[in-house]
N, C-alpha and C positions, 0 to 999 in steps of 0.2 A: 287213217292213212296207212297204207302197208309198205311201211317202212322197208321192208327186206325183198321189195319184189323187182329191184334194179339186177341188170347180169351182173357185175362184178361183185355185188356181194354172193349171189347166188352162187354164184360157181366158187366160190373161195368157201360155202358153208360145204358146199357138194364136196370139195377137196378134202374138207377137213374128216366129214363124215364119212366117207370113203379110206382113208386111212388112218380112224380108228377102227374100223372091223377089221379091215386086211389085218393090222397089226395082233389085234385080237386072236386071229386064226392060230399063231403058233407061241403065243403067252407062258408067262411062269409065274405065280404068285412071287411074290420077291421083299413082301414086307407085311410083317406080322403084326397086332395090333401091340402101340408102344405108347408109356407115356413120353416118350422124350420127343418134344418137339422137331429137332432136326433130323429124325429117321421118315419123316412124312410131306418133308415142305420143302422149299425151293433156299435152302438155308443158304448157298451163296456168299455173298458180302453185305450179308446181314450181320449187326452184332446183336443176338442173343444175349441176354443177361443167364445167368446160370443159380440157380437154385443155392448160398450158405458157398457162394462162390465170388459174384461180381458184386461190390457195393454199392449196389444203388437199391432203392425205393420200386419194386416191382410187381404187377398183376399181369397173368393170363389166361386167357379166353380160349378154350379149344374148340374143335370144329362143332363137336358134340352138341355142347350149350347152346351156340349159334344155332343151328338148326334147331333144336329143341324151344327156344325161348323166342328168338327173335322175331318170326311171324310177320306181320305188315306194319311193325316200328321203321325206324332210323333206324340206320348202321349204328352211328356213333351212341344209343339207347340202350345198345349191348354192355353198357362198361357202365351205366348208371349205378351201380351197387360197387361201383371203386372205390374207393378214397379218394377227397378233392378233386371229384370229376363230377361235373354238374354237364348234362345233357339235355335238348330239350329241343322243341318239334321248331322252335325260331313261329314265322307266319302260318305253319302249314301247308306247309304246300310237296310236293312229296320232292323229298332230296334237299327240302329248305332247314332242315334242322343244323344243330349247332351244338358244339361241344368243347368246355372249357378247362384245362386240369392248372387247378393252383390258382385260379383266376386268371387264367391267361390264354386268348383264346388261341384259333389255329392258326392265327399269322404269327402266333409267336409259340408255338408248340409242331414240331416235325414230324410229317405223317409221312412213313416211309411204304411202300411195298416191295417186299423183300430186301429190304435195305438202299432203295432204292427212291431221293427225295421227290414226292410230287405237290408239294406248295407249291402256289404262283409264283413264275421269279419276276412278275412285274410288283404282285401287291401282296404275294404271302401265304394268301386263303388258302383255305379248299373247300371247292363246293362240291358238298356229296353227293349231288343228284347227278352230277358226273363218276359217281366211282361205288352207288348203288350197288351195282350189281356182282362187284369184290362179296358181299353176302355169300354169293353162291358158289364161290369156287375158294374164301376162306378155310386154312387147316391150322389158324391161331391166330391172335391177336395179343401181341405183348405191350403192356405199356407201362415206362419208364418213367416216370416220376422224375420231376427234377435236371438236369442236364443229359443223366442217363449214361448209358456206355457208349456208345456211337462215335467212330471216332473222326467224323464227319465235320464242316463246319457248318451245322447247320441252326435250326430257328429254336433250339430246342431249350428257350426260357423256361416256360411251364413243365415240360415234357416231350419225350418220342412217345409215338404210335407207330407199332412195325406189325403190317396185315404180310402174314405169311401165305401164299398161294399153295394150291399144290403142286405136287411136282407131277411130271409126266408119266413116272412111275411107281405112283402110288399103285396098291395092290388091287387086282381085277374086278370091276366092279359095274353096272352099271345101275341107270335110275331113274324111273319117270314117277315126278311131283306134279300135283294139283293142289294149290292152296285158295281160298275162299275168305273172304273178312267184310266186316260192315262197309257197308256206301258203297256195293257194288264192287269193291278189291277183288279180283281175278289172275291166278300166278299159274304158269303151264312151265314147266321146267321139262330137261331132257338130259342126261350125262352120262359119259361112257369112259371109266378107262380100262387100259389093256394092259395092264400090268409091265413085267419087263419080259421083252424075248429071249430065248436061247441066245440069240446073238446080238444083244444092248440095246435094242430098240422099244422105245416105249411111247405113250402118247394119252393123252388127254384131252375128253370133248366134252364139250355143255353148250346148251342152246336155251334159254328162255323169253318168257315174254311175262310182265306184269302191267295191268291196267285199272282203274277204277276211278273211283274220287278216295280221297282223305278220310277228313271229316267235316272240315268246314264246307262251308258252300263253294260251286263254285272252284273245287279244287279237282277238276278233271287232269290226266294224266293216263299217259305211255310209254311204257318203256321195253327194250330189250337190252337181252346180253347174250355175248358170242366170249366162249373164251376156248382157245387152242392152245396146248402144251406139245410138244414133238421131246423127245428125251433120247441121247444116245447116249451109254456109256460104252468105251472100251481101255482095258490097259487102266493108265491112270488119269484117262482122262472123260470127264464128265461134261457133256454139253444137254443145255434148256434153252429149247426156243419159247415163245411164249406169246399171243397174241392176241390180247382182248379186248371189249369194247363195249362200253352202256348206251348205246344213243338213246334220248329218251327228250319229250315234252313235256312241260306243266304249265300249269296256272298257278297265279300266284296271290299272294294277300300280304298287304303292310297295316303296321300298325294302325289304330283305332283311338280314340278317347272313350275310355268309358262308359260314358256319359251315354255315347253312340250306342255300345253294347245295351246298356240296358234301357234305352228307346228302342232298339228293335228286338227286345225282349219282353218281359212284363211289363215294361215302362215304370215300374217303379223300384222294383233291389234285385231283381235276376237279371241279369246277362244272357244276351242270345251269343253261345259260345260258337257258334259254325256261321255267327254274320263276318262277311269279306265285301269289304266296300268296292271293291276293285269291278264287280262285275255289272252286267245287265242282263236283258235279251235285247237282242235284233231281229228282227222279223221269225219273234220265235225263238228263235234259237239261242245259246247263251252265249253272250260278249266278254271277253273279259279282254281289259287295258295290259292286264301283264301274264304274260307266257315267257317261260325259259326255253331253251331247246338247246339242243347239246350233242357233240358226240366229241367223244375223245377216246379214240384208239390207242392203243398203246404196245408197242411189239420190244421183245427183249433177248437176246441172247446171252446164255448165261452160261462159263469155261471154268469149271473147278478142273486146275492140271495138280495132282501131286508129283512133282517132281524127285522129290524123297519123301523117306520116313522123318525127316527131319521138316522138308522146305513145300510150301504148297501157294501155287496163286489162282487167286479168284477173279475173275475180269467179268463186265458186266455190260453189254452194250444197248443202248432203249432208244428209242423214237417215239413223238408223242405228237398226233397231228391232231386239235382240236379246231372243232369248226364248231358255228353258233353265238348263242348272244340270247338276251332278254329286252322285252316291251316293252316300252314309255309309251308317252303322248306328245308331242307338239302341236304346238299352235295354241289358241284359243278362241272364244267365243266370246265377242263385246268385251275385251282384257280381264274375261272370266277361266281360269282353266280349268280343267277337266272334271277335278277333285272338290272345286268351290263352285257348279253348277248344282241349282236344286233339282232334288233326285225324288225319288217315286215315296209314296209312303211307305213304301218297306223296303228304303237307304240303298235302292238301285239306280244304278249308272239309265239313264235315259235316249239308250241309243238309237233309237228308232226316230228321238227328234233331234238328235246329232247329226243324223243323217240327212231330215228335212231342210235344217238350220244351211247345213252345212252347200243342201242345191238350192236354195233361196226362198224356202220356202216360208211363212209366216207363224213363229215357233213362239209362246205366253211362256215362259221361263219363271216369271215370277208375274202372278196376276194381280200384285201392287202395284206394278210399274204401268206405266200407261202404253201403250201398241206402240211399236217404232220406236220405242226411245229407250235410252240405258241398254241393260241386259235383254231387253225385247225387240233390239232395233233388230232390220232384214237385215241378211250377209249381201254386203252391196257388191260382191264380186262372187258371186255363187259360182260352186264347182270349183272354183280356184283356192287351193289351200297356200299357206306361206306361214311362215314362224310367228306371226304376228298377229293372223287371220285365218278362220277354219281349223279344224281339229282334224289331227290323222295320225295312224299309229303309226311308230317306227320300230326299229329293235338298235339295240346297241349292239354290234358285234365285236366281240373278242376271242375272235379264232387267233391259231399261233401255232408255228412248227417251231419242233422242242426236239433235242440231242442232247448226246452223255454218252460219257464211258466214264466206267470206275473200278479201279483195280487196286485188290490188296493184296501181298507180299505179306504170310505169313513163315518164321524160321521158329525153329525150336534149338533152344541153343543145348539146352540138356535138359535134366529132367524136370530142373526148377525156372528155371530163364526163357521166356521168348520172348520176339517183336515182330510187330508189323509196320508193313507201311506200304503208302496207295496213292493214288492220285485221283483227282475226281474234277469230269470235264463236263463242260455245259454251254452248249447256244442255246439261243431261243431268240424269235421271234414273231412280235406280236403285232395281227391285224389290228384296227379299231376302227372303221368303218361305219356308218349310218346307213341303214335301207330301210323303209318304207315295208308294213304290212298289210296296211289296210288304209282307203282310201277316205272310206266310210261316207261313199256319197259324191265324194269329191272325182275330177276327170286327170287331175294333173297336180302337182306340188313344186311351186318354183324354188328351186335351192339357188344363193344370193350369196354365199359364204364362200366360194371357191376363187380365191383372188386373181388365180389364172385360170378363167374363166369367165366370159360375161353370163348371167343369170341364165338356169336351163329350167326345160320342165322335166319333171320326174312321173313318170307312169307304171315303172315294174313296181312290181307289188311282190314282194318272196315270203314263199308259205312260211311261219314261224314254228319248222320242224324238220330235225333233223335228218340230213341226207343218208339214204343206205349207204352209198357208198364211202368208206373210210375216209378214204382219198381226194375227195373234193375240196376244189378250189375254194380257197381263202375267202377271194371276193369274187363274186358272179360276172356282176355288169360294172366297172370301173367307172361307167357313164351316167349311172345312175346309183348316186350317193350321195345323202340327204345329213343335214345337219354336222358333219362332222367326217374326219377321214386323217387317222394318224395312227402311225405305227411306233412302235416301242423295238429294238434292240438290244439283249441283256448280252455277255461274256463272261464266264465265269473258269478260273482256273484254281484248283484246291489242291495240297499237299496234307498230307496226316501220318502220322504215325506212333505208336505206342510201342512200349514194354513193362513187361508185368512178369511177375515174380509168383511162384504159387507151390506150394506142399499141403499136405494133410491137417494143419491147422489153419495158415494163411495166404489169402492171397492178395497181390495189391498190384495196380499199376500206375503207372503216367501215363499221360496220353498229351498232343499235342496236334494242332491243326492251322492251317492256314491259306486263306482265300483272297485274289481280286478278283473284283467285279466290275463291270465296265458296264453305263447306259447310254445309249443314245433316243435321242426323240426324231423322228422323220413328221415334218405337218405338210402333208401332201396338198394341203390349201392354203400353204403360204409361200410366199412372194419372196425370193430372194431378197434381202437390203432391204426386207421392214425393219421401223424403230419400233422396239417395244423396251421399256423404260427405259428409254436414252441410251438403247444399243441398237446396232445393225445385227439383224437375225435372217441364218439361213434355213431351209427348209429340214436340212437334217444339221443335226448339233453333232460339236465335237464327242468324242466316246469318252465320258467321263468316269476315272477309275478310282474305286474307291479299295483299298485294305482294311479284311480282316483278320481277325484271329483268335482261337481259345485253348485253354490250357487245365485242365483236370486230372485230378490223381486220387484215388479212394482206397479203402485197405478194409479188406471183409479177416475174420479173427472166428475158426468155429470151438468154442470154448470144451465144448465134447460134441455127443454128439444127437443131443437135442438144443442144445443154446449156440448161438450164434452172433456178435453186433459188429458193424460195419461203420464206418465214415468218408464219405468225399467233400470236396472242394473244386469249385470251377470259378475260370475267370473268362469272360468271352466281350471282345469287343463285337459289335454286330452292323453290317452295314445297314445304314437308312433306304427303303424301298426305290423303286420306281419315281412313286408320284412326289416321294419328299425331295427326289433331286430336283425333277422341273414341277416346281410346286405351285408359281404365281398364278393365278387363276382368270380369265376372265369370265364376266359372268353371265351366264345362261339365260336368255329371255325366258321368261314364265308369262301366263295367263295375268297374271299383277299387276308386271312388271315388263311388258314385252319390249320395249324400244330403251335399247343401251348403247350407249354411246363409248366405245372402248379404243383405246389407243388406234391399233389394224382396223377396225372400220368393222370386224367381226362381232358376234354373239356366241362364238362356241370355242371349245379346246383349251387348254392352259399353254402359256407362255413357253416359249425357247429357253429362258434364262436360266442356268442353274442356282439354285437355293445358295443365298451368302452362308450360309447357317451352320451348313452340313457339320455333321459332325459325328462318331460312329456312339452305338449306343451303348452302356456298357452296364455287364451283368455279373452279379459275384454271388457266387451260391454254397452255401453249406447244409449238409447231412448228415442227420447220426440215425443209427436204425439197430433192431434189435429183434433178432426172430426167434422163435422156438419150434420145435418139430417132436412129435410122437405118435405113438400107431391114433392117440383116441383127438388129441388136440394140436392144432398147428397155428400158431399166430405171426403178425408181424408188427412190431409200431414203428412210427417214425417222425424223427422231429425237422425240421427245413425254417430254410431261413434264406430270401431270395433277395437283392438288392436290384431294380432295373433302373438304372439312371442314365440322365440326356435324352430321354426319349423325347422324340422332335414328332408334331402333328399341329396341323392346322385347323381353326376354326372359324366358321360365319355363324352369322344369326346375331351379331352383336350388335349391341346398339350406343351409339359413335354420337355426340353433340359436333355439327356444323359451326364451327367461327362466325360462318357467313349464315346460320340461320338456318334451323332443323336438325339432321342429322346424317351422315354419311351412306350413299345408299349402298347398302349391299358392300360394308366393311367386314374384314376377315385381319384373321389375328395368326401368325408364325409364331406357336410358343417352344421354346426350348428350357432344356435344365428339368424339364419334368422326370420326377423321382417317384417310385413306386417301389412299397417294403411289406412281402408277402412272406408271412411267415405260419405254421399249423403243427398240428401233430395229427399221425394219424395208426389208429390201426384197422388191422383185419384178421379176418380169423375164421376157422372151420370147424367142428365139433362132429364126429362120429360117433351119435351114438350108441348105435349098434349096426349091425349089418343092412337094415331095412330104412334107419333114419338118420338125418344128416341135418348140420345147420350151419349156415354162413351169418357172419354179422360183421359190419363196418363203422366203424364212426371216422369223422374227421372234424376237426373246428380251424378255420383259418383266423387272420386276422393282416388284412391284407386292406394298405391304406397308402396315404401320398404322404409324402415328407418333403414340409417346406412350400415353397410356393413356386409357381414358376412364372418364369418374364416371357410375354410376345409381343412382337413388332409389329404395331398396326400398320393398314394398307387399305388403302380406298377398293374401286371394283376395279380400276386399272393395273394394280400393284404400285401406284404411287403410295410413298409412304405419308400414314395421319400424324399431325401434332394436336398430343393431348396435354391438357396443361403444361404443355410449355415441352413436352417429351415424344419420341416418336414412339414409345415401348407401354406397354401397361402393364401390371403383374394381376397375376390370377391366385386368388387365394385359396387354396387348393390343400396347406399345410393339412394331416389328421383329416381329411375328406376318405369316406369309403370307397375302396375301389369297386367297380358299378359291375353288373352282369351276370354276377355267378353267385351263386349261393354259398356262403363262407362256414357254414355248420351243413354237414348232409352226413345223415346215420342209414344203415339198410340190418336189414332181419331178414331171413329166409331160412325155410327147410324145404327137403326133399323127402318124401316117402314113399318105401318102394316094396310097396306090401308082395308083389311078382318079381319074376325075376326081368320080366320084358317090359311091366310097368314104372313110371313115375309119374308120381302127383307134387306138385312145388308151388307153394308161394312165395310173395316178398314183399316186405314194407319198406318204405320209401322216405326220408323225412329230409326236409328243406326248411332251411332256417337263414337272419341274418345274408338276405337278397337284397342288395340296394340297386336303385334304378337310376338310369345318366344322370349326371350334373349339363345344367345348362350352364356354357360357360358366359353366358350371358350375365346372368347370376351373380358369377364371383369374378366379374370380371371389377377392378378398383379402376374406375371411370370419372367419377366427382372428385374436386379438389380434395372434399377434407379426408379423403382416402376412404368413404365408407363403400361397403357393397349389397347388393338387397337385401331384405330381413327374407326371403325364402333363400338367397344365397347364402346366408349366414346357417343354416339348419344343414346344407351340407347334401350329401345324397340321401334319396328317403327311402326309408326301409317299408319292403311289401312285406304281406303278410303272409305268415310258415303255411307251409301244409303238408297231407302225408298222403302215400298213393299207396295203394292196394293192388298188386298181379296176382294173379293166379293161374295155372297151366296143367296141364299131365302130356305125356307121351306114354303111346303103346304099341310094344312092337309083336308082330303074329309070325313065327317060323313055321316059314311050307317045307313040306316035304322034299322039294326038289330043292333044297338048300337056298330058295329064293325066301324073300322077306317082307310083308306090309308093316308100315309104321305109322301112326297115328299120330300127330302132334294138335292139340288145341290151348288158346290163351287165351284169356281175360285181360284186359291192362283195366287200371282204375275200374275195379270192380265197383268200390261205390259212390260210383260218378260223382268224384269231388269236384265242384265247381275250384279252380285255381287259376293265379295269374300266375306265366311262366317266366316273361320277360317286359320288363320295367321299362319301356324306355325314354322316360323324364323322370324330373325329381319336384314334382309340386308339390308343395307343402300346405299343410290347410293353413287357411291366411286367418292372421289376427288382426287386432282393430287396426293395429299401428299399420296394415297393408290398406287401409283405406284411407289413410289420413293424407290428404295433397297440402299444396299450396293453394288450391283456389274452393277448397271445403270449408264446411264451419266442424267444430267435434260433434256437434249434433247430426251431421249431414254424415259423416264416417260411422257414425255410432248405427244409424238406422240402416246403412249400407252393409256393415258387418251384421247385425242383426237378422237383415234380411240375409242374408249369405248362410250363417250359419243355424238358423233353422227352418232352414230348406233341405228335407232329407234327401233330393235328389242329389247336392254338390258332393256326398261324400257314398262311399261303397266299403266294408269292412275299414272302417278308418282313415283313407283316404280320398282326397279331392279326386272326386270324376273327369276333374280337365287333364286329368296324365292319360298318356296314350300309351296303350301295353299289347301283348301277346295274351288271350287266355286261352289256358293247356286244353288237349283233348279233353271231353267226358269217357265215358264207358264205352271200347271199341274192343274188336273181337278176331283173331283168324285162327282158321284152322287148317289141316292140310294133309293129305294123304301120300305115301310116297310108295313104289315098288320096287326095291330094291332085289337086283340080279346078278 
């Protein structure tokens, strides 16, 4: 698809192209090569940490490295040799990776650019595959350990991350890249900038395009990036426009069992690491059920006024229009879904007789069952798809227009004393809409859920890829929207301000913040005066306002002038997302389970109600840290200590005994009081040891767990509340359970060798240790009278097994005579293609006798059942039960890339 070949992007690139040469014509170099970050980047109302200055916990990444290292990785894979940063590829799928510091991932860790927050303000995240293409126009990456310096109120439990852009008037330069990598990766880059004019005008351009597969199967992808800088200075005042944009598609992959992997492996102890269940062909060609598609522009106006040599304000004005969404399935086959349809001998989706099944054709699904009946019967309504009946893809969309302004007020009171202070504003509001992307056979799809509405048919079908044009409408066709259609309203008003104290040996400050937040829910398919749990609910909910606030103060001490050690303290109340205010659920038809019966007469959306529950979550954090600095060695340690409590989150998958006989279907559990105590040490460090060779090394060990248990409020699929022994609440024993997802020990080793002056050669080792995988809360849910909970519950999270990764790289740069320059960059990742699991996500435990022992067994009938279980080499894989469903990491991939710099 050629995404860029609409007018209005076209002429907006022609503009931009067009006035970076103009500008170019009458240039002035205007900034010399510097280590100091703020002489090259969009520094803003950014807070920058400062080198045996600010006290916090600090790593940065210059543009250098970035280019040189990063290649056809993640973003977020750049900072994997941090401290307490554990990074990793997630499904594979390109922009699907995932990055956690302190164990804490990015819903609760702040990714700023240029000081500037872009987490979801409905749910937190961020998904990189939106913000890729920040790679190419990054000139640093700082990241903040800890609460950090920021004097924001923002997510920043684990950590800030602040991607520094560059400015518009970075020094004259321009630059055409070709980069190349396994599975077909294809990168064509373009950039120009013009330095500053004789008279303050400066500007910045880049154009790329990257495509390929991954590595797994099945992982095709598209993407571009546009980014524009415009730069005026005059007098004292400094303006940055800025406007950039990734649109991009992928395919995608979710977790697996094991078991699966190495069925469609050697079938007996290798793992086929590039199987993705997700996909098929169709008539040839390859299907896959899940594609993301995305674009999210983002424009920023940026006003540094010095008003004096004393007084200086920063103001910051952004807009962020994202359009897009990702691929599910509805419907099903004979109350079979998608994912529990038998699949080809080599574990592919069957789309060719999805399609048949789906026009009435006569489709052997499983050639035990007899013609016409069960899983084999005809689709007695062919061509007609509906939630209950036929299969067809949709996308979830969550586009959303996004606003802000943020402004700091910085004074210098003398030589030792200043403060700041700002304000920090924010709308957003977010689409959520269902469309249809494939019919798969099918002529029409009746949507049934729109209460004002009698049943329609659906026939638009929308490409699942993103629009060239920025600017594009939310929703398309209003008339055609399929399973769902609800939008989200956030408000957000923040106040901050600090002062700090600073001479030649100390510096310290306070700092203080504070924010409401206001949500509303709009269910464009519901009914004024529904009851939903014994309330009258309107379509849009009152704007429910929640306060927050945090409060930090640290003091850096430089002993001379190679020792240095530091300490802060934070305390941040945090408000509860989006989904934890209207949290009651109703619940989703599936291929299982398709016909529910729910309060509104619906199958999709969550409830109007606001959560009884709410409550803000609260974080207390301490730091002690200690650095050294000299010409041949520079280190850092640091020791942390994180409290996160009241974290409020809900769960299903439980399993509920019925009064009246069986078990509750599809019960979920509101647990609050949940506490989590993340505590490590870390350091880092650099070694010179001579002009030619160099060496980086990191360790960190966390120990990062739950304390206590926590209580949740059962609730049937309605949100009526369960009575369980005699109680409506159940507690989850959770006390000393590992916290899940990130690797709690990670060491790195690397040197550089630079035998040329234009040459380097670098590797780096990698180690991963103490990774545990989700807790089922099913598990440790206490359910039975006499308060026990399952013998796999009782083991806790389970530890996957370490491993270490191998890179390896060089970069080589050629000077031409005309002062122009070719550079050579090539990498290795996992040189010796370690087979590894990245992410865990269950916690099976290999089961002992006492897991086979029932009520209606004899010990002999348990004894031959475990027997048979445990010497079967197939149930287990490097010491673990094959039924956990995990991520395994890439094997041995490759890019290289050529660039001419002018």
């Amino acid at each position: 698809m050629k995404m860029l070949s609409k007018k209005p992007a076209l002429v907006l690139m022609l503009t931009m192209s067009t006035a970076s040469f103009y500008f170019a014509q009458s240039t002035q170099d205007t900034l010399s090569k510097t280590n100091d970050i703020e002489q090259v980047v969009i520094a803003g109302v950014a807070d920058l940490a400062k080198d045996r200055k600010t006290p916090v916990a600090v790593s940065t990444i210059k543009e250098a490295q970035i280019i040189e290292r990063l290649g056809n990785q993640e973003f977020p894979e750049i900072l994997k040799s941090t401290p307490s940063i554990y990074a990793a590829k997630g499904g594979g799928g390109f922009g699907d990776g995932r990055m956690n510091i302190r164990g804490f991932d990015t819903n609760n860790t702040a990714v700023m650019i240029n000081g500037v927050p872009v987490n979801g303000m409905e749910d937190g995240a961020v998904y990189w595959s939106n913000w890729l293409g920040l790679s190419d126009v990054t000139s640093a990456m700082q990241i903040q350990r800890g609460l950090g310096s920021s004097k924001l109120a923002i997510a920043s439990v684990g950590g800030t991350v602040n991607i520094i852009t560059r400015a518009a008037d970075k020094k004259r330069e321009g630059n055409v890249t070709v980069g190349v990598g396994n599975d077909g990766y294809l990168k064509t880059l373009f950039s120009y900038n013009t330095g500053k004019s004789a008279t303050g005008w400066s500007t910045s351009f880049l154009m790329s395009r990257t495509a390929g597969n991954t590595y797994i199967d099945a992982s095709e992808f598209e993407a571009y990036n546009y980014y524009f800088a415009l730069g005026y200075q005059k007098g004292n005042h400094d303006f940055q426009f800025t406007f950039t944009g990734a649109p991009q598609w992928h395919m995608q992959n979710f977790q697996t069992k094991i078991s699966d992997f190495i069925k469609y492996g050697n079938g007996v102890d290798e793992p086929n690491r590039r199987y993705n269940s997700n996909w098929g062909y169709l008539n040839g060609d390859v299907m896959s059920q899940s594609i993301n598609f995305y674009s999210k522009p983002v424009m920023s106006i940026n006003w540094d006024w010095k008003i004096s040599e004393k007084s200086k304000l920063s103001t910051v004005g952004y807009a962020s229009w994202g359009r897009g969404g990702g691929t599910g399935v509805i419907g099903s086959i004979n109350n079979t879904s998608i994912n529990s349809l038998p699949k080809t001998t080599d574990g592919l989706i069957r789309f060719d007789d999805i399609v048949a099944w789906n026009q009435g054709q006569n489709v052997v699904w499983n050639p035990n069952v007899a013609n016409n009946t069960g899983i084999n019967k005809v689709n007695a309504t062919p061509g007609i798809a509906t939630r209950t009946n036929g299969l067809a893809r949709r996308a979830s969309i969550n586009s959303h227009d996004w606003y802000g302004l943020l402004s700091n007020f910085q004074h210098k009171i003398n030589d030792n004393w200043n403060y700041s202070a700002g304000i920090d504003l924010r709308y957003y509001y977010g689409y959520h809409p269902g469309v249809l992307t494939d019919l798969w056979g099918n002529t029409k799809y009746i949507e049934r859920d729109n209460m004002n509405s009698a049943p329609y048919d659906v026939t638009y079908v929308q490409n699942p890829k993103p629009s060239a044009n920025p600017f594009a409408a939310a929703v398309k066709d209003k008339n055609q929207i399929v399973y769902r259609n609800y939008d989200g309203e956030v408000l957000w008003g923040g106040v901050f301000g600090q002062l700090e104290y600073s001479n030649e040996k100390i510096s310290a400050f306070i700092q203080g913040s504070a924010s409401e937040q206001g949500y509303k829910r709009i269910d464009n398919w519901l009914k004024n005066g529904t009851i939903q749990q014994g309330q009258a609910v309107n379509q849009k909910t009152n704007t429910k306002f929640l306060f927050g606030f945090n409060a930090k103060a640290g003091a850096n001490y430089n002993i001379n002038e190679q020792h240095n050690v530091f300490a802060n303290i934070g305390y941040y109340e945090k408000q509860p997302l989006f989904n934890s205010v209207y949290n009651s659920p109703l619940a989703t038809a599936s291929g299982n389970d398709p016909l529910i019966n729910t309060n509104d007469g619906r199958a999709t959306g969550n409830q109007q109600i606001v959560n009884p529950l709410l409550t803000n979550e609260k974080i207390s954090s301490a730091e002690l840290g200690y650095g050294f600095r000299s010409g041949i060695f520079n280190a850092n340690v640091n020791l942390y200590y994180t409290s996160w409590k009241d974290r409020y989150n809900r769960f299903t998958g439980l399993t509920v005994p019925n009064p009246a006989g069986g078990n509750y279907n599809r019960p979920f559990a509101n647990l609050t009081g949940i506490h989590e105590i993340h505590m490590g040490v870390e350091f880092e460090g650099t070694i010179k040891a001579t002009d030619y060779l160099s060496f980086n090394a990191m360790f960190s060990i966390g120990d990062w767990k739950y304390k206590g248990n926590a209580t949740g409020n059962l609730y049937d699929e309605n949100g009526t509340p369960i009575s369980l022994n005699g109680k409506t609440d159940v507690i989850f024993a959770l006390d000393k359970v590992k916290v899940s997802d990130a690797a709690q020990t990670t060491a790195a080793l690397g040197f550089t060798v630079k035998p040329l002056k234009q040459l380097s050669v670098f590797a780096n080792w990698n180690y991963y240790d103490n990774y545990y995988g989700l807790i089922n809360f099913s598990d440790i849910a206490i359910t039975k009278a006499d308060g026990s909970i399952s013998n796999n519950g009782k083991k806790g999270a389970l530890e996957y097994p370490s491993y270490n990764l191998f890179d390896v790289g060089l970069s080589y740069g050629i000077n031409l005579n005309n002062g122009h320059k070719i550079v050579l960059t090539g990498n290795v990742y996992n040189l010796l293609d370690t087979t590894y699991i990245s992410d865990g996500k269950t916690s099976t435990h290999v089961k002992e006798l006492a897991d086979f022992k029932t009520s209606s067994n004899t010990d002999a009938q348990a004894q031959a059942a475990y027997d048979a279980y445990i010497n079967n080499p197939l149930n287990f894989y490097k010491g673990i039960d094959t039924s956990n469903t995990v991520f395994f990491g890439f094997g041995r991939t490759w890019a290289a890339s050529i660039s001419y710099k002018f």
